[in-house]
Every structure is written in C-alpha cells, then in structure tokens.
N, C-alpha and C positions, 0 to 999 in steps of 0.2 A: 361150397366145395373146398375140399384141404386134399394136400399130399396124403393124407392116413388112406382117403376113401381110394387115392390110386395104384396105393400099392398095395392094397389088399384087393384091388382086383388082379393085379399080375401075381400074386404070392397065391389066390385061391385058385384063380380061373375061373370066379364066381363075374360074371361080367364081362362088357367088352371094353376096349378102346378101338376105334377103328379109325382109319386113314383112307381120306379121299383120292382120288384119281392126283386132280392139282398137284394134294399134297405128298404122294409118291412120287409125282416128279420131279417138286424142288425137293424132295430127298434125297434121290438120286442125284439128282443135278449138283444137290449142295456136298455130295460125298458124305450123308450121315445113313447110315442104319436103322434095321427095328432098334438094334441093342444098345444104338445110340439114345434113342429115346429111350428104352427102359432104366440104362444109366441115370438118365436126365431126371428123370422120377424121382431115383434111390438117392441120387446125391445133391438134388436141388432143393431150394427152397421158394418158394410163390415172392415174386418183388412186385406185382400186379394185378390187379383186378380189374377186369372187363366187364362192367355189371358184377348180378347175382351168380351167373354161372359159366364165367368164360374166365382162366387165368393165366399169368406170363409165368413159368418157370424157368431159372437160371441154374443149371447145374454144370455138369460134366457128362463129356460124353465117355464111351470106351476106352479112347485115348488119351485123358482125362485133360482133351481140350475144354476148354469155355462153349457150351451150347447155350440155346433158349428156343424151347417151346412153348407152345398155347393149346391149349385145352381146355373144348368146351365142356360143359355137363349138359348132357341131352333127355336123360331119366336115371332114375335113380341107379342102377346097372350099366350105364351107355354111356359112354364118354367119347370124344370125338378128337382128335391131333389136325389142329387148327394149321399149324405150321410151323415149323423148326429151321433156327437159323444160325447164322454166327452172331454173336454180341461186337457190334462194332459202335453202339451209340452209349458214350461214354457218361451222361447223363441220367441215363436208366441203368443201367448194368455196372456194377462193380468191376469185374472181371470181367476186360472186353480182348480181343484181339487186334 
C-alpha cells in the first residue's frame, strides 16, 4: 500500500475510504475533520508500517497542524481510517506537538 493508491482514490472517486463508528468519535472528540484527513493524505508521507496492509501517515491537517493517521487496506478499492491523532510521541514522529 503507498500514498499514490490514496489519492487517487479521492482524486477519482474510483473507491472507498471509509471511517468507523469509534473512529468518528475520536475525530470528533479529537477536533479533526474529513478534510483533515484528506489534507493528511495530500501532504503526508508513510513513517510506518503495520504489516502488508496497514500504515502510520504523518502530514498536515487543514490548518497545517501536525496530524497522524492509520490506514488499513481492505481490497484492492477499500481502504479503512484506522484512527487519527495528534503526534505527540517524539520518537516516531518528526513533527510532533
């Protein structure tokens, strides 16, 4: 799984990514948006891998704060938003808050 294959799902509309119940709430809870994660996509890059099809992206959000999401690959068109956070683990994350 790479960045190319996610934003050509939002650039075509060929595919999904979809967000869980959980993970709408710590979205909300955490104050990010859809358009926080679509930022996160366009301006991140993968510092992660969770296995073959699970990975950590470090970008920006709208506000071109520091985010991190995870995103699984479920089939070849299905992608899944594992969960989105603030980068505060200075170890992992370049750009933390």
């Amino acid at each position: 799984m790479n960045l190319k294959e996610l934003k050509k799902v939002l650039m075509t509309g060929k595919g999904t990514i979809s967000i869980g119940n959980h993970t709408k709430e710590r979205l909300h809870k955490r104050g990010y948006s859809k358009g926080d994660i679509v930022s996160a996509i366009f301006t991140g890059e993968i510092v992660e891998r969770q296995g073959v099809n699970k990975v950590v992206i470090a970008g920006r959000d709208k506000d071109n704060n520091p985010i991190v999401i995870v995103v699984a690959k479920e089939s070849s068109l299905s992608y899944k938003l594992v969960t989105v956070m603030p980068p505060i683990d200075h170890f992992r994350f370049k750009d933390c808050i």
